[in-house]
C-alpha positions as CSV (number, residue, x, y, z in Angstrom):
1,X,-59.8,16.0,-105.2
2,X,-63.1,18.2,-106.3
3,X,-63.5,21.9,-105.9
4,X,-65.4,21.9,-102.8
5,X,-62.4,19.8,-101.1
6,X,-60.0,22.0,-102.1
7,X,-62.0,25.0,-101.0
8,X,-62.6,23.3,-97.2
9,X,-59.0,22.4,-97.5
10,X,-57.7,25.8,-98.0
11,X,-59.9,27.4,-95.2
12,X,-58.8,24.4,-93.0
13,X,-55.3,25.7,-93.6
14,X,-56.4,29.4,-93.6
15,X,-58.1,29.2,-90.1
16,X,-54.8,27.5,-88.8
17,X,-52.8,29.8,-90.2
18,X,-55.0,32.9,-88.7
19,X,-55.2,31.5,-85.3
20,X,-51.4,30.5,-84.6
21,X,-50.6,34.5,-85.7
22,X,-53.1,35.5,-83.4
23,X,-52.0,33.5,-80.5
24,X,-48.5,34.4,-81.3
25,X,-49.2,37.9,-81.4
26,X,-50.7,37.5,-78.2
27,X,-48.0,35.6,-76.6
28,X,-45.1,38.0,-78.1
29,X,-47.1,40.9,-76.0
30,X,-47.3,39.0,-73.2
31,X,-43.8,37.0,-73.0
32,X,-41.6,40.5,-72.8
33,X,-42.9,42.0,-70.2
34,X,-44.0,39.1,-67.5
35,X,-40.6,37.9,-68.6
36,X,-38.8,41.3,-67.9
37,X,-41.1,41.9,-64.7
38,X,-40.4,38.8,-63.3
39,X,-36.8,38.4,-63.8
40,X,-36.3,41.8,-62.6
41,X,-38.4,41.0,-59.3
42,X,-36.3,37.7,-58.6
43,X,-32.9,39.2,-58.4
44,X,-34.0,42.0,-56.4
45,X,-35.6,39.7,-54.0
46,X,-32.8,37.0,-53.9
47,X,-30.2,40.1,-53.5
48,X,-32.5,41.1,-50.5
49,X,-32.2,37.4,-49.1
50,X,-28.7,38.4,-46.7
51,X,-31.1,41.4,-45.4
52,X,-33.6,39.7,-44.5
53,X,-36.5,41.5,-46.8
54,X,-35.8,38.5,-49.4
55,X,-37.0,35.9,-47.3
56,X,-40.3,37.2,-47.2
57,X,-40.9,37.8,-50.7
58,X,-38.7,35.8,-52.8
59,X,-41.1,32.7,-51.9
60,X,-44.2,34.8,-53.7
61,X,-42.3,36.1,-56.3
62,X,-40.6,31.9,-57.2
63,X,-44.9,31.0,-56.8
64,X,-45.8,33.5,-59.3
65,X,-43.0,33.1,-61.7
66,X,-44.8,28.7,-61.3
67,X,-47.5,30.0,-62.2
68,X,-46.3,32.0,-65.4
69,X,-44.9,28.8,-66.0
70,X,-47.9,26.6,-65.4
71,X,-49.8,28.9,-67.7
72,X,-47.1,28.7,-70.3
73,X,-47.6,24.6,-69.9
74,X,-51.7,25.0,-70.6
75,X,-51.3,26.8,-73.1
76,X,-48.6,24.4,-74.8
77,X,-51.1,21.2,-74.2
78,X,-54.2,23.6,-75.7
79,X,-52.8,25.3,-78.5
80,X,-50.1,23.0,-79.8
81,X,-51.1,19.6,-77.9
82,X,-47.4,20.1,-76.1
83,X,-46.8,18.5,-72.8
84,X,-44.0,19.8,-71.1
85,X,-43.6,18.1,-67.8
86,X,-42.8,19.6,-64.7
87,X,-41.8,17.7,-61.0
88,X,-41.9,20.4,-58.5
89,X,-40.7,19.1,-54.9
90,X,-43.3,19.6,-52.1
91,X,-42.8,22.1,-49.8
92,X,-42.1,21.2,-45.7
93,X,-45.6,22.0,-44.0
94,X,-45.9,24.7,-41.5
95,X,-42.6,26.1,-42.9
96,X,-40.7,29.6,-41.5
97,X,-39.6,31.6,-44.7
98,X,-35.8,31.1,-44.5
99,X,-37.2,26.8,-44.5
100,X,-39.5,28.0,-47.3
101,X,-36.9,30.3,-49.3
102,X,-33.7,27.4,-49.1
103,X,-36.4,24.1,-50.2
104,X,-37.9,27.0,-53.1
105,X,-34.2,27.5,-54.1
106,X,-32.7,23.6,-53.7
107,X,-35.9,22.5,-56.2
108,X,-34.3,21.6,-59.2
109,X,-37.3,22.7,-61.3
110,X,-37.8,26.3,-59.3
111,X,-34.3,26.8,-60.7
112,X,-35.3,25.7,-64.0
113,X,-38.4,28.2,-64.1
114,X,-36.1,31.1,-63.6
115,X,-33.8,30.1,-65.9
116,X,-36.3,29.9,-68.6
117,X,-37.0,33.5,-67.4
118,X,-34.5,35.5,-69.5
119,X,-35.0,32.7,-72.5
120,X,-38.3,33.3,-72.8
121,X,-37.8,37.3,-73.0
122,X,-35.7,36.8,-75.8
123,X,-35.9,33.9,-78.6
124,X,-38.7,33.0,-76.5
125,X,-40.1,36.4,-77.8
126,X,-38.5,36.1,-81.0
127,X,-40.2,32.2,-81.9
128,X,-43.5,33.9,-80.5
129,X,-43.7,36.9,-82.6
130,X,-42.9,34.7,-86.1
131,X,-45.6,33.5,-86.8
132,X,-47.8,36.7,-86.2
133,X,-45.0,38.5,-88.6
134,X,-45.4,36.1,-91.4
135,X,-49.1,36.5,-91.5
136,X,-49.4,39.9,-90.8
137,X,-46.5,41.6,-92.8
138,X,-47.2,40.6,-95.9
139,X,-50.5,42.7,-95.6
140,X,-48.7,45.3,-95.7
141,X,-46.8,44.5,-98.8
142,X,-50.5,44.2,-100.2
143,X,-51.5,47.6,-99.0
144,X,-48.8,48.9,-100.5
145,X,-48.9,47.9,-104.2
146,X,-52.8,49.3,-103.5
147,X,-51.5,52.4,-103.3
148,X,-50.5,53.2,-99.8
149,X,-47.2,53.9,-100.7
150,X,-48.0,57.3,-102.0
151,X,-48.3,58.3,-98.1
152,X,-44.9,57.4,-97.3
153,X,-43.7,58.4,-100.8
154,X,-43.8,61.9,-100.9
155,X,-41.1,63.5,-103.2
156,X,-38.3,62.2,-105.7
157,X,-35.7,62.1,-102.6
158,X,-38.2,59.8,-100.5
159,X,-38.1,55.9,-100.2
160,X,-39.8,53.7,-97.9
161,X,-38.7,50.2,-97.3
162,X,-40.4,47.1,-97.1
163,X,-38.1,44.8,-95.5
164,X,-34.8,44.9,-98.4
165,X,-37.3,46.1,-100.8
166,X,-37.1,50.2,-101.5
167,X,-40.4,51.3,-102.5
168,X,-40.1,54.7,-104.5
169,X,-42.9,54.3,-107.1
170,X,-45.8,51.3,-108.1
171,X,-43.5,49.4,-110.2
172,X,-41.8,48.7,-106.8
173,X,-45.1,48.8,-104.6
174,X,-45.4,45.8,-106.8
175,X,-42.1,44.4,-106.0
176,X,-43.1,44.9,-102.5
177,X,-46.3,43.1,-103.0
178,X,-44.4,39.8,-104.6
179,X,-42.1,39.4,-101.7
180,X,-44.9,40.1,-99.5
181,X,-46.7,36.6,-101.4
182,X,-43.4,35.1,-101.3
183,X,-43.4,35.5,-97.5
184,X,-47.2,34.4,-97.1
185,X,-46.5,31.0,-99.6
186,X,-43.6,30.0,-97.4
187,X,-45.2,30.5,-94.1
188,X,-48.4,30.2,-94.8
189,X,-48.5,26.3,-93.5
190,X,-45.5,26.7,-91.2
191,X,-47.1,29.2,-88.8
192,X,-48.5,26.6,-86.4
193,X,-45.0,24.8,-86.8
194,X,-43.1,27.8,-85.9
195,X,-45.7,28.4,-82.7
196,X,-45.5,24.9,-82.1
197,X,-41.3,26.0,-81.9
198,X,-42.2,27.9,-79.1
199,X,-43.1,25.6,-77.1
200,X,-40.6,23.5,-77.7
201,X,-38.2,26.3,-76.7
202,X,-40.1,26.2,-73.5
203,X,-40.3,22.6,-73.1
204,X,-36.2,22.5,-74.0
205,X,-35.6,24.6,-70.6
206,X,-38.6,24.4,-68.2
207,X,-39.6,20.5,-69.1
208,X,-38.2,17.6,-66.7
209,X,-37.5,14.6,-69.6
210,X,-35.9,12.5,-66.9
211,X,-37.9,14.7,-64.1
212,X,-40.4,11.7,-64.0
213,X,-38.3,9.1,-63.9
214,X,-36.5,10.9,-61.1
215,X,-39.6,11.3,-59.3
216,X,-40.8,8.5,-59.7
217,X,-37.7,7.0,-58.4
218,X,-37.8,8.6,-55.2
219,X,-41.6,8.2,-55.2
220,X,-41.3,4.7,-54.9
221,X,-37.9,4.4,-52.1
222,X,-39.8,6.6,-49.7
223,X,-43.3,4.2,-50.2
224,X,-40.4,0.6,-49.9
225,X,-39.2,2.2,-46.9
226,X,-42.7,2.7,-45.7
227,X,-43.8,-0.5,-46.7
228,X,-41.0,-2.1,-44.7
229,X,-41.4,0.3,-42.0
230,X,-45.0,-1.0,-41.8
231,X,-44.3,-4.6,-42.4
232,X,-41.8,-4.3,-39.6
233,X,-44.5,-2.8,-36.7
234,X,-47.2,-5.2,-38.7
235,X,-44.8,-8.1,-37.3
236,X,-44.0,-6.4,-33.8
237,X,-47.8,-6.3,-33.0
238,X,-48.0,-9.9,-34.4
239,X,-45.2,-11.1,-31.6
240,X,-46.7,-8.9,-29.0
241,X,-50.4,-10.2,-29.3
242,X,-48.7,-13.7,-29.5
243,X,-46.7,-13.1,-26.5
244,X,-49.2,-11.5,-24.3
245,X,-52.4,-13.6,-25.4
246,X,-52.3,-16.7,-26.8
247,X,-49.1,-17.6,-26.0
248,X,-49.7,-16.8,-22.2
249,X,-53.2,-18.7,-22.1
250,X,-51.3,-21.6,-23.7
251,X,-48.9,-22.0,-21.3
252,X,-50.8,-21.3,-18.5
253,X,-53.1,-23.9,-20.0
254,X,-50.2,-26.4,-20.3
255,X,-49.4,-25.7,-16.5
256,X,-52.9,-26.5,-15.6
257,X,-52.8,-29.7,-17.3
258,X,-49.9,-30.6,-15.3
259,X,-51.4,-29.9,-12.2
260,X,-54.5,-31.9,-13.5
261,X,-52.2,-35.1,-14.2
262,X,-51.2,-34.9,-10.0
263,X,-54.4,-34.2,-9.2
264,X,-56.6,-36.4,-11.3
265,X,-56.5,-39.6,-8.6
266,X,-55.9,-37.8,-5.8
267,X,-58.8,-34.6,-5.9
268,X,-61.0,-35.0,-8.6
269,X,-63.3,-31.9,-7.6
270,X,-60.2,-30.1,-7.8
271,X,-59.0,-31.9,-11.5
272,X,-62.6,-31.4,-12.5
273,X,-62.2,-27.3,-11.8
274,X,-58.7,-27.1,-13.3
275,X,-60.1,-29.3,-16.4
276,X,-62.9,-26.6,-17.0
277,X,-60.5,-23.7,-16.3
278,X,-58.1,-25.2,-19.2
279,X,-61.2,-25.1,-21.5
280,X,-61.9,-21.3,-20.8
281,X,-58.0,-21.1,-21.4
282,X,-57.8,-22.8,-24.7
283,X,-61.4,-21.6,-26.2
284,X,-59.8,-17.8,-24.9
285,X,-56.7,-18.6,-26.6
286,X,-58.8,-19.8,-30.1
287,X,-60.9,-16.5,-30.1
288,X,-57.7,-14.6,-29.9
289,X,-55.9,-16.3,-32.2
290,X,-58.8,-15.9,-34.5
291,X,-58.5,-12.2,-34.1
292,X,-55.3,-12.1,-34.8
293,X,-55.8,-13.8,-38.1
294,X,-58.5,-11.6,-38.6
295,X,-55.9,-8.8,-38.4
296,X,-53.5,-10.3,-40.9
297,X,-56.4,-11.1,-43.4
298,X,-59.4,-11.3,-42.9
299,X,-61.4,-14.8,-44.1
300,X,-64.1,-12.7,-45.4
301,X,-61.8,-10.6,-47.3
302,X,-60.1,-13.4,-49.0
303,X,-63.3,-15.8,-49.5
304,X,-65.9,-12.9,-50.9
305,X,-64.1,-10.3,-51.3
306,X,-63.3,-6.5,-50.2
307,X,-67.3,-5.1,-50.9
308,X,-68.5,-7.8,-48.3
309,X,-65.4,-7.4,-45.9
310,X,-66.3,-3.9,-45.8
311,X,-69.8,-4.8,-45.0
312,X,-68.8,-7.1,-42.1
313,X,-66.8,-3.8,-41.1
314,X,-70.2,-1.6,-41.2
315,X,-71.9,-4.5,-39.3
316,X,-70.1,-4.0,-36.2
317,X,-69.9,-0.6,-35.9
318,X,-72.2,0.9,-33.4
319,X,-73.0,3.2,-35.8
320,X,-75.7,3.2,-38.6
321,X,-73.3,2.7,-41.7
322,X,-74.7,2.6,-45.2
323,X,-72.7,0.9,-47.6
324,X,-72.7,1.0,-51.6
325,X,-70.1,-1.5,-53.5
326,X,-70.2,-1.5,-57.1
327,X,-67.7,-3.5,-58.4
328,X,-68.0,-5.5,-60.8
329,X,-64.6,-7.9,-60.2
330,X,-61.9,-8.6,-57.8
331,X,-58.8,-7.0,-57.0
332,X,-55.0,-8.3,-56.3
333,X,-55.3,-9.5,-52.6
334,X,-52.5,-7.0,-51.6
335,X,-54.6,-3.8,-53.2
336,X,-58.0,-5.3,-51.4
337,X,-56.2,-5.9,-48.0
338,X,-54.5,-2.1,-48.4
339,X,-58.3,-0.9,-48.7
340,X,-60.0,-3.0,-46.2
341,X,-57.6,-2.0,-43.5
342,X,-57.6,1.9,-44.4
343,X,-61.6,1.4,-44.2
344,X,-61.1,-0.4,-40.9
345,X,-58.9,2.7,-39.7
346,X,-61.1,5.2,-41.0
347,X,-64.3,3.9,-39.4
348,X,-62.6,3.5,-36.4
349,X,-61.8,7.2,-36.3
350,X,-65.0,8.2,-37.2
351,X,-66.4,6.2,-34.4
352,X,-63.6,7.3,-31.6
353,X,-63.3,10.6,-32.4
354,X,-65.8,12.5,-34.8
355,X,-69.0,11.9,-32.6
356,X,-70.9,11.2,-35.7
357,X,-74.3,10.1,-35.4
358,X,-73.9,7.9,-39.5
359,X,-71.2,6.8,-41.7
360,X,-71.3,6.5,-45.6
361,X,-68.5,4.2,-47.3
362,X,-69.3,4.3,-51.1
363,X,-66.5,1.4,-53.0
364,X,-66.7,1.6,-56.6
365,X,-64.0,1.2,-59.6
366,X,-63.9,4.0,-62.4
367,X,-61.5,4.5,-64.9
368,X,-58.7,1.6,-64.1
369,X,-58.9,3.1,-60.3
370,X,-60.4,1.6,-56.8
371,X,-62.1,5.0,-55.4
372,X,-63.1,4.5,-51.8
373,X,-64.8,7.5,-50.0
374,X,-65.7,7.0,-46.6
375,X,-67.8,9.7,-45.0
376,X,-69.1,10.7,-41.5
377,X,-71.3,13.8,-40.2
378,X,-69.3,14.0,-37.2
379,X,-67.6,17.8,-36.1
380,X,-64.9,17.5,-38.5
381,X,-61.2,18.2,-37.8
382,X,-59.5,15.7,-38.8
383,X,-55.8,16.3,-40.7
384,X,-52.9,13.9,-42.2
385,X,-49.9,14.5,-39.7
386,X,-52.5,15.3,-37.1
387,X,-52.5,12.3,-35.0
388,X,-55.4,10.8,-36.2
389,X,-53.9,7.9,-37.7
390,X,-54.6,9.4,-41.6
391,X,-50.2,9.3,-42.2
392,X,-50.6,5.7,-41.5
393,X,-53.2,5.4,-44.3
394,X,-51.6,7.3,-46.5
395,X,-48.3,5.5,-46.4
396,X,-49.9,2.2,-46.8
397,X,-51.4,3.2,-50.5
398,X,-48.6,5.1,-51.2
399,X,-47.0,1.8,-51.8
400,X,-49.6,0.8,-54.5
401,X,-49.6,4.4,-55.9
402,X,-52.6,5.5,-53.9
403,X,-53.7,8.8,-52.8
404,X,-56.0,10.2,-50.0
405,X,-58.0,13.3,-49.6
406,X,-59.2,14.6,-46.9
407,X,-62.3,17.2,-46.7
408,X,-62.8,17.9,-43.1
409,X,-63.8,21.4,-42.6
410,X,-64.6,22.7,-38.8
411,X,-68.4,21.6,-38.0
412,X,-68.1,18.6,-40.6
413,X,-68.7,16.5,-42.0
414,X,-65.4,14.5,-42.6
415,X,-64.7,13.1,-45.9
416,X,-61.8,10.7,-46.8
417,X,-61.6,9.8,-50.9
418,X,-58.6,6.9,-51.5
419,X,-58.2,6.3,-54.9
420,X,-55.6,3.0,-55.9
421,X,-54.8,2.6,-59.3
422,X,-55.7,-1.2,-59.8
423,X,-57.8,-3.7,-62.4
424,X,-60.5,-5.6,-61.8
425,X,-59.8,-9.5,-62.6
């Protein structure tokens, strides 16, 4: 290794070095007292719970103390490249406080973040302020062998001491100064080690190793008992349509036909009328049948795909719709019938209830994802869990790990993003 590699080398290590005493040193003077603030602030308010006074602010007080915890978790990724996970239960909508305080309280991970609390204000504190001390005392050490020792140092009697070292005179300023190197040596490339410590101190109380998997678990029961919930009113509406369509033009057809047998040498007018009447029947019964395949799966769906089912969608509408498809593949059928039919429920809001005047679907595949946004210029208003048929499209990608957003201020316009984690084949 040449000179000028060393040199970058040591600088490399230098700058490290530097920057994880600074961020410690920073953290240290942050950690105590957002630690002792906080604490403090969530046993008064949870001792206040039985008065009433509690329920009202120990639900801000649990959301700030996430949020000193969420910072603590940037921080980890940024500085050390730390992930410390964290699976925070959702909170009931339209909640009253005591609902709000008891599902604040009853998350495991809430509990975890006060915990960590009183940890972090102590070897939390401690692990934080290391690496600042062994970068910065040993400066001292330095300054003292300079000659800075003669202000502390003022008679005989006097002694000043550096850590276990008693400076009285230079010959010990220099003693000072050695264990001061000694100090630097040994920490100089296990500062960002001993802040990476930190973190891990964090991570061994606030993270959620199994927190995933947990969620995850629960994630996917609540999206199985969706998907047979849906399944289940899928196959009700199947039966029903049967029942009262085809399976009631069929039989009447099949009653007509027997009539048409009796009648066919005595009243032929008559057979010649019920014989045209079973044609309407059955060519009824076809189209409606058709439909209902059409509601199952779509032929256009499964012969060309979801871009052109989604097209054949926009053709119908009474509505101008512009349509942009950039894929540049095919999905699993279940993932491409999931989209098509929250498409189909989306632009059948849009054109029942947002008097909109245009629709814009945009289908596209980024980034190992099927995005899907489907916009309108209507009045807006439209909410999951408010009727509008958005729950029902949420559940349905739930089950494939989809998510929807929806950006529908008063006034418009309405926008609906579905994103489905899938690969193009």
């Amino acid at each position: 290794m040449n000179t000028d590699q060393k040199r970058d080398d040591f600088r490399t290590v230098a700058r490290e070095a530097l920057l994880a005493a600074v961020q410690g040193l920073v953290l240290a003077l942050v950690v105590l007292p957002c630690g002792v603030a906080f604490f403090a602030l969530t046993l008064v308010s949870l001792a206040l719970v039985p008065l009433g006074i509690g329920l009202l602010t120990t639900p801000a007080i649990l959301t700030g103390v996430r949020a000193l915890a969420d910072a603590r978790r940037r921080l980890a990724a940024q500085w050390c490249g730390i992930r410390i996970p964290a699976v925070y239960q959702p909170l009931p909508e339209h909640a009253n406080p005591w609902t709000r305080t008891v599902a604040l309280l009853r998350d495991p991970q809430v509990r975890r973040d006060v915990i960590w609390l009183p940890v972090d204000m102590t070897a939390g504190f401690v692990t934080a302020l290391v690496p600042a001390v062994l970068v910065f005392f040993p400066l001292e050490g330095f300054l003292l062998a300079a000659g800075v020792w003669r202000a502390y140092v003022r008679g005989p009697g006097d002694t000043y001491w550096y850590a276990f070292v008693p400076v009285t005179g230079q010959v010990s300023a220099f003693g000072a100064a050695a264990l001061a190197a000694v100090i630097l040596a040994v920490g100089w490339r296990r500062t960002p080690r001993l802040l990476a410590a930190h973190f891990r101190l964090t991570r061994a109380v606030i993270g959620a190793p199994d927190g995933a998997l947990t969620e995850r678990v629960r994630v996917l029961t609540e999206t199985r008992r969706d998907a047979v919930d849906t399944s289940a009113a899928e196959l009700r509406r199947i039966e029903r349509d049967l029942h009262d369509g085809a399976q009631a033009r069929l039989v009447a057809m099949g009653m007509d036909l027997g009539t048409i047998e009796m009648l066919v040498e005595r009243d032929p007018a008559q057979a010649k009328k019920l014989i045209a009447q079973a044609r309407r029947n059955s060519a009824e019964a076809l189209d409606e049948l058709r439909d209902l395949v059409r509601g199952i799966h779509p032929p256009v769906l499964a012969e060309r795909g979801l871009g052109d089912a989604v097209r054949a969608l926009a053709l119908r509408l009474p509505l101008p719709t512009e349509v942009t498809v950039e894929l540049s593949g095919r999905a699993d059928a279940p993932v491409e019938s999931a989209g098509y039919f929250a498409v189909n429920e989306l632009l059948t809001n849009a054109v029942k209830h947002s008097d909109a005047d245009r629709v814009w679907v945009d289908v596209h595949h980024t980034d190992g994802r099927l995005r899907i946004t489907v916009t309108d210029n209507g009045r807006g208003g439209a909410a999951i869990g408010a009727g509008s048929g958005l729950t029902g499209v949420e559940r349905r990608l739930g089950t494939f790990d989809g998510v929807l957003a929806v950006s529908s201020p008063a006034g418009g316009p309405t926008m609906v993003t579905m994103e489905i984690p899938c690969v193009l084949s």
